[in-house]
C-alpha positions in Angstrom: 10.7 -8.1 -10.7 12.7 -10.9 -11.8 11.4 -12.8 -8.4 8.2 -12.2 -9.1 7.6 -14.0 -12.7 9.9 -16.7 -11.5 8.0 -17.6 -8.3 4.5 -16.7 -10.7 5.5 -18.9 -13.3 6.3 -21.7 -11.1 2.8 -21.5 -9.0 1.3 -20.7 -12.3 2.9 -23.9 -14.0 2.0 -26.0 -10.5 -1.7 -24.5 -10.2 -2.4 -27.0 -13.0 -1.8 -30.4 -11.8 -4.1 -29.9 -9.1 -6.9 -31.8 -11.2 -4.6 -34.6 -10.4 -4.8 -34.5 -6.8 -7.9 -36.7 -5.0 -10.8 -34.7 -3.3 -9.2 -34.1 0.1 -7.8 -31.7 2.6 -4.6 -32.4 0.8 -6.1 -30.8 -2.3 -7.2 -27.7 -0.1 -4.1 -27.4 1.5 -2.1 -27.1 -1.7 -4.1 -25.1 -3.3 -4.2 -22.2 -1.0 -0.6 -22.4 -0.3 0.1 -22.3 -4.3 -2.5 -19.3 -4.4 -0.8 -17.4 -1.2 3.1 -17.9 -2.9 1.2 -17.0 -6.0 0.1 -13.9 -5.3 3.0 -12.5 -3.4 4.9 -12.8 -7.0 2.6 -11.0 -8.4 2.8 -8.5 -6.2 6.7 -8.6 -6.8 5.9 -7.8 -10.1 3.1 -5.2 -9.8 5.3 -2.9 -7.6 8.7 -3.5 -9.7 7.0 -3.1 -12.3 6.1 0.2 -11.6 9.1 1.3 -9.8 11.3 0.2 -12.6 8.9 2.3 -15.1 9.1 5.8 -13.0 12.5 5.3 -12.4 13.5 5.2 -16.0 11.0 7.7 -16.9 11.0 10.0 -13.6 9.6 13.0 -16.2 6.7 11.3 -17.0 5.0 9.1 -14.3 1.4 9.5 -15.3 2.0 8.5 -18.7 4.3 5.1 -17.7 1.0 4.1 -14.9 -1.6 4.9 -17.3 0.3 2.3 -19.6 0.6 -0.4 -17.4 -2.8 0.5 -16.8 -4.1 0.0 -20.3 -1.4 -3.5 -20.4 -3.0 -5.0 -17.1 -6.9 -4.4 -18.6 -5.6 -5.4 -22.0 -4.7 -9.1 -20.2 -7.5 -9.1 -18.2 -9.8 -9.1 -21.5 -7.6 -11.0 -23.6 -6.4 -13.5 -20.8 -10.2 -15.7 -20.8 -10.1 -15.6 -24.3 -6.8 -17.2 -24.9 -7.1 -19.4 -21.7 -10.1 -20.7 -23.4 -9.0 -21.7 -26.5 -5.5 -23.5 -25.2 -8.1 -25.5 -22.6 -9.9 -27.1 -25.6 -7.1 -27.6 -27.3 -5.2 -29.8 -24.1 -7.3 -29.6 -20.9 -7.2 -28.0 -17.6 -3.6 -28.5 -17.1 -2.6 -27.1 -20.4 -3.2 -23.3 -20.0 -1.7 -23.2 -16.7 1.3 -25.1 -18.1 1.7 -22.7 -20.7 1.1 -19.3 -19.5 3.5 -20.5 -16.5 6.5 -21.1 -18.8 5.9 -17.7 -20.9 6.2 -15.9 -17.6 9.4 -18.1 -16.3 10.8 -17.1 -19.9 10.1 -13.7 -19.1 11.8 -13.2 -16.0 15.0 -15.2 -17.6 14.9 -12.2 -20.3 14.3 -9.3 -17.5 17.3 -10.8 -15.7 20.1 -10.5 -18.7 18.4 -7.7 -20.5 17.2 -4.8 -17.5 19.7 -3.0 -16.2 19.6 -2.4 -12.8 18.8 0.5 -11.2 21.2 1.7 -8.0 20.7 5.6 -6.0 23.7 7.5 -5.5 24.7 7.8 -1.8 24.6 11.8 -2.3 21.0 11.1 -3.0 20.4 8.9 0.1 22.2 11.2 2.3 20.5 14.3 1.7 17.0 13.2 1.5 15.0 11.7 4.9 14.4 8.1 5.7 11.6 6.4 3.7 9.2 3.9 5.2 6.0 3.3 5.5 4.8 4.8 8.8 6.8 8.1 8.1 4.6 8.1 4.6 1.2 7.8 5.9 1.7 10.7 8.3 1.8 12.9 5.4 -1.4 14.4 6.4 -2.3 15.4 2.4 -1.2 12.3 1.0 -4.3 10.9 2.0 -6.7 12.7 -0.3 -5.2 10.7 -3.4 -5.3 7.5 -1.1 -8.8 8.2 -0.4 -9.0 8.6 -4.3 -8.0 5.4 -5.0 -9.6 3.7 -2.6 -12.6 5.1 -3.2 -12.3 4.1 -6.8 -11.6 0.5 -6.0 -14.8 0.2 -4.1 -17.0 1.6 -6.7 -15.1 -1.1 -9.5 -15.6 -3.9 -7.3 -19.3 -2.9 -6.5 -20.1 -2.3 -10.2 -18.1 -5.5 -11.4 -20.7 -7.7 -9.7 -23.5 -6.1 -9.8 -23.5 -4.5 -13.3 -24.9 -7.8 -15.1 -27.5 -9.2 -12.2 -28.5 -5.6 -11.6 -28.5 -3.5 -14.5 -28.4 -5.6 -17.7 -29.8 -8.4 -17.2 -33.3 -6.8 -17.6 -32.5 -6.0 -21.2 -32.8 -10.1 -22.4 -29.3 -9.5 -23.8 -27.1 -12.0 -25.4 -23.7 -12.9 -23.7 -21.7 -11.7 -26.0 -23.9 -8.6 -25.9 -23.2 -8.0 -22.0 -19.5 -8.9 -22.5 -19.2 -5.9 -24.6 -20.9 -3.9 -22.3 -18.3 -4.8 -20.0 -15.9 -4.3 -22.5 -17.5 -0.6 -22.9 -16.7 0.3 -19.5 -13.0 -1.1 -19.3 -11.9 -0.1 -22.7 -13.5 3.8 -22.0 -10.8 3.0 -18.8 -8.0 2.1 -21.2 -8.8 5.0 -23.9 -8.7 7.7 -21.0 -6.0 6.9 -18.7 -2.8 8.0 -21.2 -4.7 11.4 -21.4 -5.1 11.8 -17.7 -1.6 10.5 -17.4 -0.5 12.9 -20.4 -2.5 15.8 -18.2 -0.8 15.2 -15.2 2.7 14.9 -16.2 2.2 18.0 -17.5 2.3 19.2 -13.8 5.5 19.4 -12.3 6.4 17.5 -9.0 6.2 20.9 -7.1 2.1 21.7 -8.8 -0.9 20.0 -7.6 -3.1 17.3 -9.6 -5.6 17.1 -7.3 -8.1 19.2 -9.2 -8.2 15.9 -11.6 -9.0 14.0 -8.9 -11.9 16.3 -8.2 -12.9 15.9 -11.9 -13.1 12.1 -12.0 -14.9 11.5 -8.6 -17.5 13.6 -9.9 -17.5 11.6 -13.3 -18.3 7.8 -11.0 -20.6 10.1 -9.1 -22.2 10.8 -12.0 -22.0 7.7 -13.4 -24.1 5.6 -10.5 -26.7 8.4 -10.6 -27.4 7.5 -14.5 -27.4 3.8 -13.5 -30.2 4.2 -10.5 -28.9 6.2 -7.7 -30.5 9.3 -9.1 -34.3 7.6 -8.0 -32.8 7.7 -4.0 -31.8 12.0 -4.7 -35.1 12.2 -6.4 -33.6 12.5 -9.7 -36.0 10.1 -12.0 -34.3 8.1 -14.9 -35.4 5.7 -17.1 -32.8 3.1 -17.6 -32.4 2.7 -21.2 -29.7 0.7 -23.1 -28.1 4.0 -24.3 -28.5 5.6 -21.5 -26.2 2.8 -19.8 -23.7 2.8 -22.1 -23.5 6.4 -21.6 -23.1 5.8 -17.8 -20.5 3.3 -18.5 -18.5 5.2 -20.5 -18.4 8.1 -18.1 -17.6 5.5 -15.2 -14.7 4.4 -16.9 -13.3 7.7 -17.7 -13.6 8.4 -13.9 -11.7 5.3 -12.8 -9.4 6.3 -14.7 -8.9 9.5 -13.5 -8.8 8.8 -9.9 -6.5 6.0 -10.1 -3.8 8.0 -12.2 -4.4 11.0 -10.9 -4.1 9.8 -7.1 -0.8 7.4 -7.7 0.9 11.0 -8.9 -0.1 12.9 -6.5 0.5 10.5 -4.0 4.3 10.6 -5.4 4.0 14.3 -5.6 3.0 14.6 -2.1 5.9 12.1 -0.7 8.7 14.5 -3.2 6.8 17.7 -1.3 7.5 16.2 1.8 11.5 15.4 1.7 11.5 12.3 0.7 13.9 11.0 -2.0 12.5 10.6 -5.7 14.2 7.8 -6.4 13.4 3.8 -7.4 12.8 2.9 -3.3 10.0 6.0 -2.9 8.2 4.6 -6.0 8.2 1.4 -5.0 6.9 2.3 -1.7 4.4 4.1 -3.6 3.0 1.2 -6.0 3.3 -1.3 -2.7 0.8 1.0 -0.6 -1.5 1.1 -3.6 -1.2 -2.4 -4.9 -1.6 -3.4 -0.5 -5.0 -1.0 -0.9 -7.1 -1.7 -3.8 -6.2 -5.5 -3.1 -7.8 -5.2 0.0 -10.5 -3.0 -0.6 -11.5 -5.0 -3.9 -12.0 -7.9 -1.4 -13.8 -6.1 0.6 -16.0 -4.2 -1.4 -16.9 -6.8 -3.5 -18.3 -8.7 -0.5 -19.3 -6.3 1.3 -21.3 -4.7 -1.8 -23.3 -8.0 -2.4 -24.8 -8.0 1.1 -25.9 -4.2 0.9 -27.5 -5.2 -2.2 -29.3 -8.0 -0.9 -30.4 -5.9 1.9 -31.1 -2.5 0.8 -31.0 -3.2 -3.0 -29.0 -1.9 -6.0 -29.8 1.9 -6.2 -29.4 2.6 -2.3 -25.7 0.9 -2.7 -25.2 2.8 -5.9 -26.3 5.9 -3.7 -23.9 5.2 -1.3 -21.0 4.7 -3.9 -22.4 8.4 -5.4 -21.8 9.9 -1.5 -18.5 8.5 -1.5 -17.3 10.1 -4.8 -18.5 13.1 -3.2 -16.8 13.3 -0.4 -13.5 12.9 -1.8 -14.3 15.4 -4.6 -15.7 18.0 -1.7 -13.0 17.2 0.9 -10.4 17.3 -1.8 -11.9 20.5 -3.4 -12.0 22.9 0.1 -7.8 22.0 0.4 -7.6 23.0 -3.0 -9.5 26.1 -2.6 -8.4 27.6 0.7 -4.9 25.9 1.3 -3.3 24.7 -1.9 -4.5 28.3 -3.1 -3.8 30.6 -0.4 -0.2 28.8 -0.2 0.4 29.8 -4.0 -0.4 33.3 -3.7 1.6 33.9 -0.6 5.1 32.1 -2.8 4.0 34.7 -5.6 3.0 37.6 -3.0 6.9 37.0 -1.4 8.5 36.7 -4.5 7.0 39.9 -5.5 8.2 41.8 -2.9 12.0 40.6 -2.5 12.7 42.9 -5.1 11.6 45.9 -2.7 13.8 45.1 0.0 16.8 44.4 -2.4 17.7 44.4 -5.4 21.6 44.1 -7.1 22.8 46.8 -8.6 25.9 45.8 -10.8 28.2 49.2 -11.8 31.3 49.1 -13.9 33.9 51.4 -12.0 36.5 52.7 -13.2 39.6 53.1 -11.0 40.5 56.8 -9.7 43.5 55.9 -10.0 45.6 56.6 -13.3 47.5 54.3 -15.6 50.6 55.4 -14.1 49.4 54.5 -10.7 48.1 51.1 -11.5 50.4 48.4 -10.2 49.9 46.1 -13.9 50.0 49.5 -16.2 46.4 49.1 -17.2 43.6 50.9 -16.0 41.7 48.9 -13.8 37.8 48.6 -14.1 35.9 46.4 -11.7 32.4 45.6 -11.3 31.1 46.2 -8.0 27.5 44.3 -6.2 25.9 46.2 -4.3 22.7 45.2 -2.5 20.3 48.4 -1.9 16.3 49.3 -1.6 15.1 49.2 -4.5 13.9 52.6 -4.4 16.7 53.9 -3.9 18.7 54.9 -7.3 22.8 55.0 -7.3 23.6 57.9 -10.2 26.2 55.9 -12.3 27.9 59.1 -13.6 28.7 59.9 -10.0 31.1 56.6 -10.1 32.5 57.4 -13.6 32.9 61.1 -13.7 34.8 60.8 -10.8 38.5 63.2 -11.5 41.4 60.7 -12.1 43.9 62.7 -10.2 41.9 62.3 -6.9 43.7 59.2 -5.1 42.0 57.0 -2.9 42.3 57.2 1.1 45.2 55.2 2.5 42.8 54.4 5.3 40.3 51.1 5.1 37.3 53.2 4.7 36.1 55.9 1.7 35.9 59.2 1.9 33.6 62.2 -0.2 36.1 64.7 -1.6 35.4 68.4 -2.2 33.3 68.1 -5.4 30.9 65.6 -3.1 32.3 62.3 -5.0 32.7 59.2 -3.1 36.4 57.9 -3.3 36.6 54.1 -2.8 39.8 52.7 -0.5 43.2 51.5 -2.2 42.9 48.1 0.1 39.2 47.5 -1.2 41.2 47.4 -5.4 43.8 45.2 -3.7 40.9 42.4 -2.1 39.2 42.7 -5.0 42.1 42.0 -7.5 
């Protein structure tokens, strides 16, 4: 983490005096190097971040991502605003100057202030080898992968589109679309700690993929309000309130899948024997901060040039057959594997207790106090595993005579009145 805002601030800090360099290859040069360098510290950060967060709160992972959820959309709104505002005040330079130095100061403060985090080598050693390869072989981890990635493309699709596409027929005022777009983010920020709250309430061994269905059918929902519902022959007149509607609901389902697939991609990897420690999470946040980076690339270029091709409600029908697809796919393992897996762990622990059950009995010796070694009676409790049908009379122990002594040989015998008369040496192993 610390890495990360330090080589961010720096690029940050440097992105600024490109303005003084001359139109030239040079310029091109440094500018995609400082971008590349750039955005590997953010990445540094992004999956720190994260891992640092479910390490610390291992109990309550959907809450901690649906957080840095609501921070990261928080910035993103806020970040234009105040970027703005500090360009007037001192130029191009001055903003990147700024917001460079915060984040060096930051990473000075993370370095004397976080503690670190270490895993014990019991841990390490009981637990298989993480890496990557080994995690995407987990056959079920891909349903919340598919989640996520599903709900990247439909943001980046919608993030272009929505203005050109959808409001712009309206004749609204900027500061009327930004709040639409505002709408759909803050309807994100608002529902994610209750889908994190929802899923932490789900223990690492339950499933969350049920919210995953939930929220793909939300988006799907969503982009059949906002015109794919004319390609299903399901007529809608686009009003205003009707797309703020929409909006809301897409948000809500964005939310969803992106919570709802990082924990049960964590769940999935715990399932599967792999350590829940600080190096699985990070693994974690890496694959999904590597996947929506690149599927935000390329859905937002490849959405443009199905919209210039086929237009806006055959893409948005497309995004709508996505969503269900993961919600179907995800729904049938629910149904007939995740399901039929539960009720054979309740179905077996229903029926140990038929093959064997513990009987505890408190016996008293048969022999008197003047044949007990110590001068005290002696009582012990004796385990014995039986069917559970079958039922052990306790007087038969207890109401045994005193004056019958054991066998001196290593196994018991049943006296005259049919009482069972434990050995000498079986008092002796046990005391």
């Amino acid at each position: 983490m610390v890495s990360g805002l330090l080589i961010g601030g720096v690029c940050c800090s440097l992105s600024g005096f490109l303005e003084f360099f001359p139109p030239s290859i040079e310029f091109i040069v440094a500018s995609i190097a400082i971008r590349a360098v750039h955005a590997t510290g953010n990445a540094f950060v992004i999956t720190a971040t994260f891992t640092y967060a479910a390490g610390a709160f291992d109990k309550s992972v959907g809450t901690v991502f649906s957080l840095t959820r609501i921070a990261m959309n928080f910035a993103q709104l806020l970040g234009p605003v105040v970027g703005g505002a500090i360009y007037q005040a001192g130029g191009f330079y001055l903003p990147f100057l700024t917001m460079g130095t915060l984040q060096v100061c930051m990473g000075i403060v993370c370095f004397l202030f976080l503690p670190r985090e270490s895993v014990s080598s019991e841990t390490s050693q009981s637990c298989k080898k993480l890496s990557i390869l080994k995690v995407l072989r987990i056959p079920t981890i891909w349903f919340s992968f598919m989640g996520f990635i599903v709900a990247t493309v439909c943001n980046g699709f919608l993030s272009i589109n929505l203005e050109p596409q959808v409001l712009r027929q309206f004749n609204l005022e900027p500061l009327a679309v930004g709040i639409l777009f505002g709408i759909k983010d803050g309807a994100n920020c608002l529902s994610t700690p209750l889908w994190g709250y929802l899923c932490d309430k789900k223990n690492r061994d339950s499933s969350v993929k049920h919210y995953l269905v939930l929220s793909a059918i939300l988006v799907g929902v969503s982009f059949l309000l906002m015109g794919a519902g004319s390609v299903f022959m399901f007529e809608t007149t686009m009003t205003l309130p009707l797309v703020i509607v929409a909006l809301c609901v897409n948000g809500v389902g964005i939310g969803g899948e992106q919570v709802s697939g990082v924990v049960d991609a964590l769940n999935e990897a715990v399932n599967a024997g792999y350590p829940d420690d600080p190096a699985m999470h990070g693994l974690i946040a890496g694959l999904w901060s590597s996947l929506s980076g690149l599927v935000r690339f390329v859905s937002r270029v490849g959405s443009g040039i199905l919209v210039d091709i086929i237009g806006f409600n055959y893409t948005a029908a497309i995004a709508t057959v996505l969503q269900l697809i993961v919600a179907s796919l995800t729904f049938v393992y629910v149904v007939f594997c995740e399901c039929q897996i539960n009720v054979r762990r309740i179905g077996d622990d229903d029926n140990s207790g038929y093959y064997s059950q513990t009987f505890e009995h408190e016996t008293e010796s048969p022999v008197d106090e003047e044949y007990s070694p110590g001068g005290s009676p002696v009582n012990k409790s004796v385990s014995i595993d039986v069917p559970s049908q079958t039922v052990i009379s306790r007087s038969r122990l207890r109401n045994r005579p005193s004056t019958s002594l054991p066998q001196t040989n290593n196994a018991g015998s049943w006296n005259s009145s049919n009482h069972y008369s434990l050995p000498q040496s079986y008092f002796n192993e046990m005391g």
